[in-house]
C-alpha positions as CSV (number, residue, x, y, z in Angstrom):
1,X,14.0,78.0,-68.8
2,X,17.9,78.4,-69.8
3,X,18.5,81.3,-68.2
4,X,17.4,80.4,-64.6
5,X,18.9,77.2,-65.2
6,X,22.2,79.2,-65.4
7,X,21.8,81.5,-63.0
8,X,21.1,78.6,-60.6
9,X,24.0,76.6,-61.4
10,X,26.6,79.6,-61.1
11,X,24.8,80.9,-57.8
12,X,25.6,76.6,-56.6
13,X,29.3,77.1,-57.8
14,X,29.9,80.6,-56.4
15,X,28.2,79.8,-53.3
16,X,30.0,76.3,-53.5
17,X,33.3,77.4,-53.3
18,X,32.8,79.7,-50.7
19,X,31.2,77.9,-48.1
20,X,34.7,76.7,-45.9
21,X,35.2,80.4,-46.0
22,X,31.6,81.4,-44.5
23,X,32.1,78.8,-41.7
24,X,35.4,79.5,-40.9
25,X,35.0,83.2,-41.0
26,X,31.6,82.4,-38.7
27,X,33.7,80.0,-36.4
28,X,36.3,82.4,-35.6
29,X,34.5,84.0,-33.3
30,X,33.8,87.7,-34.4
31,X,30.5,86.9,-36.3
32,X,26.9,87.3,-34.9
33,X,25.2,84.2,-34.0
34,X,22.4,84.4,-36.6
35,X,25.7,85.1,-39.4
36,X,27.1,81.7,-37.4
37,X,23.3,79.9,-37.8
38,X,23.1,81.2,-41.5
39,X,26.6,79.9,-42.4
40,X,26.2,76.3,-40.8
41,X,22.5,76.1,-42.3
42,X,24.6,76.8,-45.8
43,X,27.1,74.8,-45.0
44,X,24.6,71.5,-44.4
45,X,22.6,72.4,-47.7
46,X,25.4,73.3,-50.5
47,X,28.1,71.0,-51.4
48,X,31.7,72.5,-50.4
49,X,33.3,72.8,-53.7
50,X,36.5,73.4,-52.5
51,X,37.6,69.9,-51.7
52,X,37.6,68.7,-55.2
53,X,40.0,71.8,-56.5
54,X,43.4,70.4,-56.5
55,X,44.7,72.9,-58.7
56,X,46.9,74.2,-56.3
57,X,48.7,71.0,-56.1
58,X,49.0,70.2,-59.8
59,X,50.2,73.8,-60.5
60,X,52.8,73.0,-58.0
61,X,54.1,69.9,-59.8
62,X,53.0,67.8,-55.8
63,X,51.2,64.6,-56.3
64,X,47.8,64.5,-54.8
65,X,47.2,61.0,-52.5
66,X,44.9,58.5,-53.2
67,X,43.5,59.0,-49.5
68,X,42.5,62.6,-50.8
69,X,40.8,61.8,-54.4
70,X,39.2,58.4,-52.6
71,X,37.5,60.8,-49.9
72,X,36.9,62.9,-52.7
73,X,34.9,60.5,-54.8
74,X,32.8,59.3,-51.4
75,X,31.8,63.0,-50.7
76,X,30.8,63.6,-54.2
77,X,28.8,60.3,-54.2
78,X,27.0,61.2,-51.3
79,X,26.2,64.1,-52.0
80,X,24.6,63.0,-55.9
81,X,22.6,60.4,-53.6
82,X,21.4,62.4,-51.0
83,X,20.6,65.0,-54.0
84,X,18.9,62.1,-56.1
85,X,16.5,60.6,-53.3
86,X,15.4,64.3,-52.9
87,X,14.8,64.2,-56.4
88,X,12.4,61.3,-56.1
89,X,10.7,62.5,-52.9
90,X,9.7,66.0,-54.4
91,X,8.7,64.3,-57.6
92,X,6.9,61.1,-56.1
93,X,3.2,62.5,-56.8
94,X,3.9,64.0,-60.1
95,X,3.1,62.7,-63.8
96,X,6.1,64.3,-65.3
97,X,5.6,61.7,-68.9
């Protein structure tokens, strides 16, 4: 349905941007261990959002590298592969036509 499909997509982006914050509030070294465990385990399963926002740096009128956008672009496509063969592995066995 729509409406999980868009509560699942902003719960992705909210959860997306925040993840360097989680880990490095978890790294600092005031957090529990099970708030460190739960914020690495996030951190390995949702993409970090905030190394695509550059709006900092346009806003600023600074040029963003190459170096920056290429690592960028290889995150992203990693990510949308390793995201993809999931895809096919949970949907091998099913008749979806």
């Amino acid at each position: 349905p729509m409406v999980m499909n868009l509560v699942i997509c902003f719960a992705v982006s909210v959860i997306g941007h925040l993840t360097e914050i989680i880990v490095n509030r978890s790294v600092e070294g005031k957090a529990n261990e099970y708030v460190t465990f739960t914020a690495k385990l996030i951190s390995l399963v949702m993409p970090s959002l905030s190394s695509f926002n550059v709006s900092s740096a346009v806003a600023t009128g600074r040029v963003v590298p190459p170096d920056y956008l290429g690592n960028s672009l290889l995150y992203a496509g990693a990510y949308i592969a390793a995201m993809l063969l999931l895809g096919f592995i949970l949907f091998e066995d099913r008749d979806l036509a």
